[in-house]
C-alpha positions as CSV (number, residue, x, y, z in Angstrom):
1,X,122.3,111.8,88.4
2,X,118.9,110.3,88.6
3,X,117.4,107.8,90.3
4,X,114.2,105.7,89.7
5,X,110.7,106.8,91.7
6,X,110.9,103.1,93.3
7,X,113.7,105.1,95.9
8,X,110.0,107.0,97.4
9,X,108.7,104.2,99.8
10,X,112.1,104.2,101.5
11,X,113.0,107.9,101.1
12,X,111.3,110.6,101.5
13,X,111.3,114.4,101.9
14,X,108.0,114.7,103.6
15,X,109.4,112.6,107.0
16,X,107.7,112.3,110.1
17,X,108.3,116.0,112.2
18,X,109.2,115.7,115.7
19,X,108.3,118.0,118.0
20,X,111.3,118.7,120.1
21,X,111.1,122.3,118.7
22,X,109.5,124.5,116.8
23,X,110.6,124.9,113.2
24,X,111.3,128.1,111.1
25,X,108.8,128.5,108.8
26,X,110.4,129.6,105.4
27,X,110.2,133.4,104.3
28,X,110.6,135.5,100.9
29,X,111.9,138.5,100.7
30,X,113.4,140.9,98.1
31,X,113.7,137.5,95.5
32,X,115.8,136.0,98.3
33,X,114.6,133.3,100.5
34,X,114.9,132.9,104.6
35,X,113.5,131.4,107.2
36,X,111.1,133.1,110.4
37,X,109.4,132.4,113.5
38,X,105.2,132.6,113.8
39,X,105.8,136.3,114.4
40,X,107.6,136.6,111.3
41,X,111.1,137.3,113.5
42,X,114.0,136.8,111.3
43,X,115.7,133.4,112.4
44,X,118.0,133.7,109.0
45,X,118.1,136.3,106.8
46,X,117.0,135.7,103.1
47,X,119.7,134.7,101.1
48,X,119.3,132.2,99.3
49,X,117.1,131.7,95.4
50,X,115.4,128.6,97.3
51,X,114.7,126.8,99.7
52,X,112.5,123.7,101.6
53,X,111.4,123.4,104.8
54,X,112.8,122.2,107.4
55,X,112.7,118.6,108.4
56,X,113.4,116.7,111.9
57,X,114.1,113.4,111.6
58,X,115.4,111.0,113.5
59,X,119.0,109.1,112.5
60,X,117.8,105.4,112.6
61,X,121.8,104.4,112.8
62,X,122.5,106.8,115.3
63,X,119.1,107.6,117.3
64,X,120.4,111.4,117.0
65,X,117.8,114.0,116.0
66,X,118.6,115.6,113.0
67,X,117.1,118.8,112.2
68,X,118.1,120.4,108.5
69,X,116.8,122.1,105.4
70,X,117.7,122.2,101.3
71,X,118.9,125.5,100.5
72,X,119.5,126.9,96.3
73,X,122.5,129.1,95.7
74,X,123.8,130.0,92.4
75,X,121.4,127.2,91.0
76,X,123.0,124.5,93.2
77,X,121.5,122.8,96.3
78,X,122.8,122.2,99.8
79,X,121.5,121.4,103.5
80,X,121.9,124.1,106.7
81,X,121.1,123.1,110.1
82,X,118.8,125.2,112.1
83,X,121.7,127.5,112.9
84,X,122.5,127.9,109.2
85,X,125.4,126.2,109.5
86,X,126.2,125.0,105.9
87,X,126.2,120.9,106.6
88,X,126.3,120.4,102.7
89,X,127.6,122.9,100.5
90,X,125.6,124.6,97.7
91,X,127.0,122.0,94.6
92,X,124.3,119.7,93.7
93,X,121.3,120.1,91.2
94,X,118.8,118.7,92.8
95,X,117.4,119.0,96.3
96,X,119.2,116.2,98.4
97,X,116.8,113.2,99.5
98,X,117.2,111.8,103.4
99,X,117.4,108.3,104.2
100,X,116.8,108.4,107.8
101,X,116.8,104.3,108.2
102,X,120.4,104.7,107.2
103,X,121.0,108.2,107.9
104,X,122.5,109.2,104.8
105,X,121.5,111.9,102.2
106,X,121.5,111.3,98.5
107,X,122.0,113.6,95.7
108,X,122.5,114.4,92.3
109,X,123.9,116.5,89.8
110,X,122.7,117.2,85.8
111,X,125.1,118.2,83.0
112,X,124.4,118.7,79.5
113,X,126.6,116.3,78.6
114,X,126.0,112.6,79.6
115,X,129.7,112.1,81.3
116,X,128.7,115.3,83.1
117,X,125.5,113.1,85.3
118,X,126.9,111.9,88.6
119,X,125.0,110.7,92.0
120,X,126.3,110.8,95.7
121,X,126.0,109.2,99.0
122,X,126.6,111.6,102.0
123,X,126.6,111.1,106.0
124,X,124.8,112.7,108.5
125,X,127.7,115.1,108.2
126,X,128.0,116.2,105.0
127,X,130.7,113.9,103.7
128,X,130.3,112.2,100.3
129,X,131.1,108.6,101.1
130,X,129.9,107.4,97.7
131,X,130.3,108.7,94.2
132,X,129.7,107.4,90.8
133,X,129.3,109.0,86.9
134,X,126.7,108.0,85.4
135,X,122.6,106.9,86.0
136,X,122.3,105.2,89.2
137,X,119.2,102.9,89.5
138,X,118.4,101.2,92.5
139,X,115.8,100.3,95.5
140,X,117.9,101.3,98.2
141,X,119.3,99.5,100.7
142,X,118.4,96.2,102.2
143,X,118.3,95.5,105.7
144,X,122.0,94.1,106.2
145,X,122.5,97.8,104.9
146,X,123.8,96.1,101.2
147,X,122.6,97.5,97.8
148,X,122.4,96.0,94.4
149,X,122.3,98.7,91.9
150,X,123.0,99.4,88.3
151,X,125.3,102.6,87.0
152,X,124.5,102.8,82.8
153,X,122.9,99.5,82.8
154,X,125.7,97.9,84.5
155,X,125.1,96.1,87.5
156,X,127.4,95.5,91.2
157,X,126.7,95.8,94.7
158,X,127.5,99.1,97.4
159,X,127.1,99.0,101.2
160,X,126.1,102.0,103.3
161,X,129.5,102.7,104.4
162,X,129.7,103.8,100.8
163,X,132.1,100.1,100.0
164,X,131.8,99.0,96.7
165,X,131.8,95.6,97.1
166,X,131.0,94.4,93.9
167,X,132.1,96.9,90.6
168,X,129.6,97.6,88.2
169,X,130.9,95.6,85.6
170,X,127.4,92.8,85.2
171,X,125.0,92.8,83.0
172,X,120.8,93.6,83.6
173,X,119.0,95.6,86.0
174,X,115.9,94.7,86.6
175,X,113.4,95.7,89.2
176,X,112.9,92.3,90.2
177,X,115.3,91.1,92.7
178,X,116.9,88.5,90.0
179,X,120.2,89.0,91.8
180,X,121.3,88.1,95.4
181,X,123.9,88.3,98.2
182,X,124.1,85.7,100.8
183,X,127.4,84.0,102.8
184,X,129.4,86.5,101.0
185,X,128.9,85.5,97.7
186,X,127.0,87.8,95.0
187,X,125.4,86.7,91.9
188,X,125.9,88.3,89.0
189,X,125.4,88.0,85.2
190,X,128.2,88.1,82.8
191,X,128.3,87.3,78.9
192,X,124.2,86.6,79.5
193,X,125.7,83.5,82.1
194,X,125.0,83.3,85.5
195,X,127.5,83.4,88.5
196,X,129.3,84.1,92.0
197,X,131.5,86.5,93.0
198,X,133.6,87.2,96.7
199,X,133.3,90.9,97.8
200,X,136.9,91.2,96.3
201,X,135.1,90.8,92.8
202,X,137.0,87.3,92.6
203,X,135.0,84.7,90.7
204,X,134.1,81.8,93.1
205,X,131.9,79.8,90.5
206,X,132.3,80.4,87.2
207,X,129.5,82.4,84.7
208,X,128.0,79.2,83.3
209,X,124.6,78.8,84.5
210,X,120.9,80.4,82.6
211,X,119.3,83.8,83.5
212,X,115.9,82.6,84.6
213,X,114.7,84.8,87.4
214,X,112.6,82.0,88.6
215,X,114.9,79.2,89.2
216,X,117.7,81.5,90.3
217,X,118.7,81.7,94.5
218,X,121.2,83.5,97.1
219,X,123.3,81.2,99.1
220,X,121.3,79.8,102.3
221,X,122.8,77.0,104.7
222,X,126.0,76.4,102.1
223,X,123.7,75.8,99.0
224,X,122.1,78.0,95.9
225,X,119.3,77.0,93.5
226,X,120.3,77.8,89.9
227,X,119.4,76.7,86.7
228,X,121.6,74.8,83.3
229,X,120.1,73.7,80.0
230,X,117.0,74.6,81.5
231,X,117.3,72.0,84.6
232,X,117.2,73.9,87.9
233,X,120.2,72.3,90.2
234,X,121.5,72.8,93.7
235,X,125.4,73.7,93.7
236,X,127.8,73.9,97.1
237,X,129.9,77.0,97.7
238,X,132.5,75.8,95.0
239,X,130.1,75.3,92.4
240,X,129.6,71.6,92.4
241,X,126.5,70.2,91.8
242,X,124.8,68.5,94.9
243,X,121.7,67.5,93.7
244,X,119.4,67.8,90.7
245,X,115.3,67.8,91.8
246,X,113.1,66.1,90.3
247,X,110.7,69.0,90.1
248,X,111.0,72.8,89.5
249,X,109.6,74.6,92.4
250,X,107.2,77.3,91.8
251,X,105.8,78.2,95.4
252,X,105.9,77.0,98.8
253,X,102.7,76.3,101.1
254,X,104.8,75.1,104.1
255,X,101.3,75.9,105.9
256,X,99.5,73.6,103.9
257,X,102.3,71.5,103.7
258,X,102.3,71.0,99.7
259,X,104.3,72.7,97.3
260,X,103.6,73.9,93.7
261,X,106.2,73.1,90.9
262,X,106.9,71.8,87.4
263,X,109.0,68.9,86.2
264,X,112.6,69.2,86.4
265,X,113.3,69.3,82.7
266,X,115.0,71.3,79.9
267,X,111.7,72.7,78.6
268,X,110.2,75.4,80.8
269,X,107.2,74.6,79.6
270,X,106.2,71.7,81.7
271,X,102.8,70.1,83.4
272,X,102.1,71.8,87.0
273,X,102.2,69.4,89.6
274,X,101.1,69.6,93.6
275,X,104.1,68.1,95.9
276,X,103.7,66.9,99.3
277,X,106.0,69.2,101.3
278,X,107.3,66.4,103.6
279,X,108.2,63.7,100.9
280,X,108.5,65.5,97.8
281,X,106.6,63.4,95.9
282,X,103.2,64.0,94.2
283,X,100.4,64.6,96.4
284,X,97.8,63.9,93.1
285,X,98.7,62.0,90.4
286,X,97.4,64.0,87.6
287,X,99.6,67.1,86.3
288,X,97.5,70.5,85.0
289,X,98.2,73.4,82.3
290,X,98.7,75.7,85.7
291,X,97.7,75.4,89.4
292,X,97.9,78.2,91.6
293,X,96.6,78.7,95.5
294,X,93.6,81.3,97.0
295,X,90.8,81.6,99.1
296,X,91.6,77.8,100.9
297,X,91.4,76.2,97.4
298,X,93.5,75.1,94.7
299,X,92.2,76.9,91.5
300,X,93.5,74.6,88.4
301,X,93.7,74.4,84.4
302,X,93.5,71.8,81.8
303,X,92.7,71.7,78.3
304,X,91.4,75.9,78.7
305,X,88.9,74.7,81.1
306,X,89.0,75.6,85.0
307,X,88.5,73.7,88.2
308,X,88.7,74.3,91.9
309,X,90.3,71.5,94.9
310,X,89.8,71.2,98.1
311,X,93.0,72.1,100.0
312,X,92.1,70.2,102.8
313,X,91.0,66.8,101.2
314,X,92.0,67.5,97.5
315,X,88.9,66.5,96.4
316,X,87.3,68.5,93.5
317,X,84.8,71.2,94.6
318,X,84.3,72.4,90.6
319,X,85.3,70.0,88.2
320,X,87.8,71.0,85.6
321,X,84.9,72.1,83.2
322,X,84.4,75.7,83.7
323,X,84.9,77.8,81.1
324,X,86.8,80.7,82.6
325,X,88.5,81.6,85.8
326,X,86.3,81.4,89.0
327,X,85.2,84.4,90.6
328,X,85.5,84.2,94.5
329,X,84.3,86.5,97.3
330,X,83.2,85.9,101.4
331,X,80.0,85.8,102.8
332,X,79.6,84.9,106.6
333,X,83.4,84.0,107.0
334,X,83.4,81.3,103.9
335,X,84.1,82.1,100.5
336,X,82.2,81.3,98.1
337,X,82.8,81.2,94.5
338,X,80.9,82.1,90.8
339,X,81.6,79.8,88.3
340,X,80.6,79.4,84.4
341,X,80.1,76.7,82.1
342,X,79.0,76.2,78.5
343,X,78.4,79.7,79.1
344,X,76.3,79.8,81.8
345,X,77.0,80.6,85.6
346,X,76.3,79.9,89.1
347,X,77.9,80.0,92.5
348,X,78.9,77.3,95.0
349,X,80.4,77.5,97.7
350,X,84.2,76.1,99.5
351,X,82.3,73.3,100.4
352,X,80.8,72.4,97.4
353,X,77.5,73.6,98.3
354,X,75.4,74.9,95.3
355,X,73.7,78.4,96.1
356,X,72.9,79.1,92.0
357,X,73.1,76.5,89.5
358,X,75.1,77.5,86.3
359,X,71.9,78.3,84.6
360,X,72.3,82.1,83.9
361,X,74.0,84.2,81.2
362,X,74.7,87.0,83.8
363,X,74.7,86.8,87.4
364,X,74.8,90.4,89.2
365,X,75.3,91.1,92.9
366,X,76.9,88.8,95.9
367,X,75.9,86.9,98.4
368,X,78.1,88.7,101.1
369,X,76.3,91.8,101.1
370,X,72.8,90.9,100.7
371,X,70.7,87.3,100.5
372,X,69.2,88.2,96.6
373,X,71.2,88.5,93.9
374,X,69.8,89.8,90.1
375,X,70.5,87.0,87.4
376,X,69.5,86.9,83.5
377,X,67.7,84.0,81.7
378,X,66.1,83.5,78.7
379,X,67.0,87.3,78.1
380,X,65.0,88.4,81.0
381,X,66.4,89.4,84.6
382,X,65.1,87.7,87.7
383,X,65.8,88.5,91.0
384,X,66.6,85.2,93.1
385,X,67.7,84.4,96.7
386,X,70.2,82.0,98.5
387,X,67.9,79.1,97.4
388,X,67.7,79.9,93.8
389,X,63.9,80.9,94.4
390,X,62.9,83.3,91.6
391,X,61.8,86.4,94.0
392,X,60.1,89.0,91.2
393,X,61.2,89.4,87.0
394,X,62.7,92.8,86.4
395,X,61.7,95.0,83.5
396,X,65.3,95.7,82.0
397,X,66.7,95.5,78.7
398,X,70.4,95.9,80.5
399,X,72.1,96.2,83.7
400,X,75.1,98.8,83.3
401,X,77.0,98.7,85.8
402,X,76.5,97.7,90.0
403,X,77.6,100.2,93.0
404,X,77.9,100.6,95.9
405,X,78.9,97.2,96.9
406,X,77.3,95.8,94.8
407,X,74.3,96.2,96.2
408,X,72.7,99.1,93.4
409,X,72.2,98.7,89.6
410,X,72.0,101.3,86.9
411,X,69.6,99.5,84.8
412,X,68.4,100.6,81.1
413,X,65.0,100.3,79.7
414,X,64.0,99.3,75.9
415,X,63.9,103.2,75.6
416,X,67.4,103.3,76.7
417,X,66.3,105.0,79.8
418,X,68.6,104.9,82.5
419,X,67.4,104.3,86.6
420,X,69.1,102.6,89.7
421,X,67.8,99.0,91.1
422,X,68.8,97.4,94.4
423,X,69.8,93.7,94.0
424,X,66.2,92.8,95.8
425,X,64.7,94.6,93.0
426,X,63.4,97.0,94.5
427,X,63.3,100.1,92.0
428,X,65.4,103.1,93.6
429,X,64.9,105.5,90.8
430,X,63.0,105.1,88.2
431,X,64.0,104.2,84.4
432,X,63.2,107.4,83.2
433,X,66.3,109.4,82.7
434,X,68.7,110.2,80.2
435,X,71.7,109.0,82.3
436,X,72.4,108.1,85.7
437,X,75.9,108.6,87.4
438,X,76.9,107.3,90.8
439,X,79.0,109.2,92.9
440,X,80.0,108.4,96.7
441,X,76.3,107.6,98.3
442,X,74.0,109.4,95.7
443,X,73.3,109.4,92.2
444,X,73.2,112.2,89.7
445,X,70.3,111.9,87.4
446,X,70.1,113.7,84.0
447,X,66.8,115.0,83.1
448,X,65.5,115.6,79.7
449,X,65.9,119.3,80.0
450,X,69.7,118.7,80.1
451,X,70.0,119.4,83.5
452,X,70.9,117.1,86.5
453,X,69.3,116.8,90.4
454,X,70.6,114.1,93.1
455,X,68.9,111.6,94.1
456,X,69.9,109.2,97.6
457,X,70.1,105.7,97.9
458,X,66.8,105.4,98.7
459,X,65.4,107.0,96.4
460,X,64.7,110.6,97.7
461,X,65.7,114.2,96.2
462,X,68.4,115.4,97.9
463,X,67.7,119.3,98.5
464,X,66.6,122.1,95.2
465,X,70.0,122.2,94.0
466,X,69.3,121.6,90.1
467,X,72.9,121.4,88.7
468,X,74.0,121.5,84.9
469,X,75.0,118.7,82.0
470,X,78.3,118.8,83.3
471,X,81.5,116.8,82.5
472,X,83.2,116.6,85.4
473,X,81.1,114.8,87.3
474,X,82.5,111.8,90.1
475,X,86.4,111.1,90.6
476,X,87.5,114.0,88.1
477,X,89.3,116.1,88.9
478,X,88.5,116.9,92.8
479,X,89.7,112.6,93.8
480,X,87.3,110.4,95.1
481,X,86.3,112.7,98.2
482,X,84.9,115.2,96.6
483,X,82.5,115.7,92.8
484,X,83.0,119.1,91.0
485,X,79.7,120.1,89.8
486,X,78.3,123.2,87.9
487,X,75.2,125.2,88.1
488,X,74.5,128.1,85.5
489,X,78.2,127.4,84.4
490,X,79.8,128.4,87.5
491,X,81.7,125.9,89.8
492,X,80.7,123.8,92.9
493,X,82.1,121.0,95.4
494,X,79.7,117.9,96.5
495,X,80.4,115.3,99.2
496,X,80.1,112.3,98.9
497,X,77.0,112.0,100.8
498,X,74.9,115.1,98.3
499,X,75.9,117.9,100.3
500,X,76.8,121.1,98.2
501,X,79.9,121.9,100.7
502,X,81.4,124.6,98.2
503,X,78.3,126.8,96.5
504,X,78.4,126.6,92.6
505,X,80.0,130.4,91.8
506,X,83.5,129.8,91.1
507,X,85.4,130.1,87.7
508,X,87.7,127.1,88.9
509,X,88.6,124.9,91.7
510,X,91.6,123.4,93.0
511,X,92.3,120.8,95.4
512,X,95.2,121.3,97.9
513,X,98.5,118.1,99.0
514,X,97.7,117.0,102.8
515,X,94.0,118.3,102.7
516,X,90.4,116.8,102.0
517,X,88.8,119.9,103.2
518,X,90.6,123.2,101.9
519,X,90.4,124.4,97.8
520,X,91.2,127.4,96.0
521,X,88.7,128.7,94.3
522,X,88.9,131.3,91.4
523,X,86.6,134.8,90.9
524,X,86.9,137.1,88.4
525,X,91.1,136.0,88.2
526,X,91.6,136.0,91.3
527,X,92.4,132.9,93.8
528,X,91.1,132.7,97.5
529,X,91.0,129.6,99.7
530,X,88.1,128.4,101.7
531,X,86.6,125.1,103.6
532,X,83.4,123.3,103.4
533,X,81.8,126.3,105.4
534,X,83.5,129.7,104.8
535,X,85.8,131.6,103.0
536,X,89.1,131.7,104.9
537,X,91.2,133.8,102.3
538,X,89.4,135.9,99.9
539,X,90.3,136.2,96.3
540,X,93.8,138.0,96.3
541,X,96.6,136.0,94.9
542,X,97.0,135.9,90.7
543,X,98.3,132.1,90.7
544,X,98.9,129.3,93.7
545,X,99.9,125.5,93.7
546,X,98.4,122.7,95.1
547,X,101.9,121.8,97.0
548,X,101.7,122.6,101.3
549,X,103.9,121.6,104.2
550,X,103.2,120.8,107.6
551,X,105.4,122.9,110.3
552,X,104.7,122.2,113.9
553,X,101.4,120.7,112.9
554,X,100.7,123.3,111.3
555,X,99.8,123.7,107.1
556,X,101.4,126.2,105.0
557,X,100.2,126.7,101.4
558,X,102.5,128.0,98.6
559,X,101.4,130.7,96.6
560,X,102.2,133.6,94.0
561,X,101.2,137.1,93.6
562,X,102.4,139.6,91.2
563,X,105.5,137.7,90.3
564,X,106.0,137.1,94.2
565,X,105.9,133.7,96.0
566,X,105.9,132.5,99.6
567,X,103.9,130.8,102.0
568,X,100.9,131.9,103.5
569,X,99.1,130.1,106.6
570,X,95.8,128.8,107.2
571,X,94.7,132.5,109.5
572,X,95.7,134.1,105.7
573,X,99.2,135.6,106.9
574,X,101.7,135.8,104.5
575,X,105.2,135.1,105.1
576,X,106.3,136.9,102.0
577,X,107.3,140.7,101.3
C-alpha cells in the first residue's frame, strides 16, 4: 500500500525529539542491528536486518509521550518501545509513518500482485483499527479528525477511530478538496453527477447536480452551493432549491467589502464583474475578460489589454491599455507598479503617480532598493532616477541578467564581453571577460586563459585563489549555501561570501541532510568528513550517504565500509563492529 508524498507536511518520521531521556543510538553488529548507549553499552542486542532510530513524540490525542523505533525482521517492519517490547509486530513492508496530531501509525504492505497491496491504520498500541486492499490516496485527516480519501480511484470518507463512514464506492480523487463533509452530509460523485450522502451511505439528495470544483460547497448554516446546467444554485438539506444568484461567485473580499464573480448563467464562460458585498449588486457597471485582487488594487482585462483600479475609490490608476500584465513591487511601504504599452514601459505608482513614463523598451532595476534604475531607448541604456532625469548613458550592447536584488547587472559589450554594473551605473567589473557568473555576494569572472578568479561586489579581487573553467559553478550540486569549485582539477567548497572554506584537493564532495557545514570529501577512494576549518574524520570509509539523525541533539551520520554499515558520530566513533 502506498500513499501519496502530500501525507509529509502532516506526517513525518523525522518528529520533534523530546528530551525526557536519552535515546539509544542504533548499533551494527555481526549483519544484525541493535541499539547502545554513548558508551556503546548494549541497551538491545542486535537482532534485527534493520532498523530507525528512535523517536519521542508526543500523542496529541492523549498528551502521553511516546517513545518507539521501526525494526526489519525477515524483510517485514514493526515498532519496539524502548524496552523492546514488540508494540507492532514485524508484518509490514514498509517502515510505519507516525501521525502524532492523531496518534496513530500508518503502514503498508507490497505484493507482486495488485490484490496483494493493502494499507493500515494502527493506535498508539499497536492495534490495526483500519484496513483496506488496494492504493490508498489521501491528505490525511482534517481537523474534526474526518478523512476523504480514495482506494483504486474510488472515493468515501474514514474517521480516526478507523469508521468508515462513507464506502469507497464514488467517483474522482483529486487533490483539490472538490468534495466536502459538513452537518453530516458528504458529497460525493456518482455516474459523473453530484450528490449527498448520511454517514449510513443513505442518499439524502439525489446525484443530479455538475462536477465543477468551483461552484461546488459543504453544508454551512442548513444550505450548500452547487451547480445544474451550468447555473450555480443554493439547495436546503433535502435538496430543494432555495435560491438561484444572480452571479457566480469567484472570491470574497469581505475586507474590502466587494466580491468577485461571473454571471449566473449556463455558459462558464461569462464577463467578470465586482459586487458590492453588502447589496449584491454591481459595484461598476462595466464587466471585464478577468479581474482579480493584489497589492490594494484591482488588476483587470479587456480586449487582451490590462488595467489597474483603485480599491479604495475604483477609480482607474492604469487605464485598460497595457499590453501585458503589470509588474508590482514596494518601495517605502507603497507599491508601485511597472507597466507597458505599445510596447514600451514605465512605472507609476498606487496612487497614480508617474515615476517613468512608458517610454522605454526595457526597464531594469526597482525603485525599492535603490533611487536609479537602468532603462533602454533608442537602443541605448540610460541610467535614470525617481524623476525620470537621464543620470549617465551606459556603454552596453545587452543587459543579461540583474542580481543581487536587483541592484547588479551582468552587462555585455559589442565584443560580447561580459562585466557587472550597479543600477547607478557605476561599473563594478569591467566588460572584459569571457563570462561572468554570480554566486551568493561575489562573482566568478572567466579570464581569457580559461581560468576563473572572484571578484566582490565592489569590485575588488577576493584573495590569489585562481580556480579552473569549471562546470559546477553556483547552486549545483552543493544548494544555494555553498559553490563547488575546482582548481588544477581537484575539488573545493566557497561561501557565499568568496571564502574558500573547503581547499580545492578533493576527488568529490558531498553534502550531508540537517547540515550547512559538514561534507564528505573523497581522496584517493577513500571518504572522510570535515567542516569549514578542519578535517574531523579522515579518509577511511569506501562509501557513505548523505542521510543523518539527530539523537539527543546530537548528529549521527550513516556510513559503509567494507560491506559494513552503521553510524558513526561527529568525534569519528563508530557504532558499528
Amino acid at each position: 500500500m502506498l500513499f501519496r508524498i502530500s501525507l509529509l507536511p502532516f506526517f513525518t518520521l523525522l518528529c520533534l525529539q523530546l528530551q525526557a531521556q536519552e535515546l539509544p543510538i542504533p548499533y551494527h553488529q555481526n549483519t544484525k542491528w541493535g541499539f547502545v548507549d554513548t558508551q556503546k553499552n548494549i541497551l538491545i542486542s542486535p537482532q534485527y536486518d534493520e532498523v530507525y532510530p528512535f523517536l519521542q513524540d508526543t500523542n496529541r490525542q492523549t498528551g502521553k509521550v511516546e517513545a518507539f523505533a521501526n525494526i526489519k525482521l525477515n524483510e517485514k517492519w514493526g515498532i519496539i518501545n524502548l524496552q523492546n517490547k514488540v508494540i507492532i509486530p514485524p508484518q509490514y513492508s514498509q517502515p510505519l509513518v507516525w501521525d502524532a496530531q492523531n496518534g496513530l501509525f500508518y503502514a503498508s504492505n507490497f505484493g507482486d500482485e495488485a490484490e496483494d497491496t493493502y494499507f493500515f491504520i494502527l493506535n498508539s498500541a499497536g492495534k490495526e483499527i483500519f484496513q483496506c486492499a488496494g492504493y490508498l490516496d489521501w491528505r490525511g485527516f482534517d481537523e474534526e479528525g474526518i478523512a476523504y480519501a480514495s482506494v483504486d480511484d474510488k472515493v468515501g470518507f474514514i474517521n480516526r477511530e478507523g469508521t468508515i463512514l462513507v464506502p469507497f464506492e464514488y467517483e474522482h480523487w483529486s487533490p483539490v478538496t472538490e468534495y466536502c463533509h459538513g452537518e453530516g452530509l458528504f458529497g460525493v460523485l456518482k455516474n459523473d453527477k453530484f450528490g449527498f450522502v448520511n454517514a449510513q451511505n443513505e442518499v439524502v439528495i439525489p446525484f443530479m447536480f455538475d462536477h465543477i470544483p468551483e461552484f461546488m460547497g459543504c453544508f454551512q448554516g442548513g444550505k450548500a452551493k452547487v451547480s445544474l446546467d451550468g447555473l450555480v444554485l443554493i439547495i436546503d438539506k433535502e435538496g430543494k432549491i432555495i435560491e438561484t444568484p444572480t452571479y457566480k461567485s469567484i472570491l470574497d473580499l469581505d475586507t474590502l467589502g466587494y466580491s468577485i464573480a461571473i454571471e449566473n448563467t449556463p455558459s462558464f464562460y461569462s464577463d467578470f464583474v465586482l459586487l458590492d458585498s453588502k447589496t449584491g449588486k454591481k459595484a461598476l457597471d462595466t464587466s471585464f475578460d478577468y479581474l482579480y485582487y493584489e497589492a490594494g488594487l484591482f488588476s483587470v482585462i479587456k480586449n487582451e489589454k490590462h488595467g489597474l483600479l483603485s480599491a479604495a475609490s475604483l477609480e482607474y490608476i492604469q487605464e485598460i491599455t497595457s499590453d501585458g500584465y503589470p509588474m508590482h513591487y514596494q518601495r517605502n511601504g507603497e507599491f508601485l507598479w511597472q507597466v507597458r504599452e505599445n510596447g514600451l514601459s514605465g512605472i507609476i505608482s498606487s496612487q497614480g503617480k508617474v515615476l517613468l513614463p512608458k517610454q522605454y523598451a526595457e526597464i531594469h532595476g526597482r525603485f525599492s532598493q535603490s533611487d536609479y534604475v537602468i532603462v533602454k531607448s533608442e537602443k541605448s541604456y540610460f541610467v535614470v532616477n525617481t524623476k525620470n532625469k537621464v543620470i549617465k548613458k551606459l556603454p552596453f550592447k545587452n543587459i543579461l541578467s540583474n542580481y543581487l536584488s536587483n541592484q547588479y547587472f551582468v552587462t555585455e559589450n559589442q565584443e560580447g564581453l561580459q562585466g557587472v554594473t550597479r543600477c547607478d551605473g557605476k561599473e563594478i567589473i569591467p566588460t572584459s571577460y569571457q563570462r561572468v557568473t554570480p554566486f551568493g555576494e561575489v562573482f566568478f569572472v572567466l579570464k581569457s586563459d580559461n581560468t576563473q578568479t572572484l571578484i566582490d561586489n565592489k569590485g575588488k579581487r577576493i584573495g590569489k585563489d585562481v580556480l579552473d573553467n569549471y562546470k559546477f559553478v553556483g547552486y549545483y550540486p552543493l544548494g544555494n549555501l555553498h559553490a563547488e569549485v575546482s582548481q588544477g582539477g581537484k575539488l573545493g567548497v566557497l561561501d557565499p561570501k568568496g571564502k574558500l572554506i573547503v581547499p580545492c584537493k578533493y576527488d568529490k564532495i558531498m553534502t550531508i541532510a540537517n547540515s550547512d557545514k559538514l561534507f564528505w570529501v573523497q581522496e584517493n577512494g577513500l571518504f572522510g568528513l570535515r567542516d569549514c576549518e578542519k578535517m574531523i574524520i579522515s579518509p577511511r570509509y569506501t562509501e557513505v550517504t548523505d542521510s543523518s539523525q539527530e539523537i539527543n541533539k546530537e548528529l549521527y551520520l550513516l556510513i559503509g565500509s567494507e560491506g559494513k554499515r552503521g553510524y558513526i558520530d561527529l568525534q569519528g566513533n563508530e557504532f558499528f563492529e
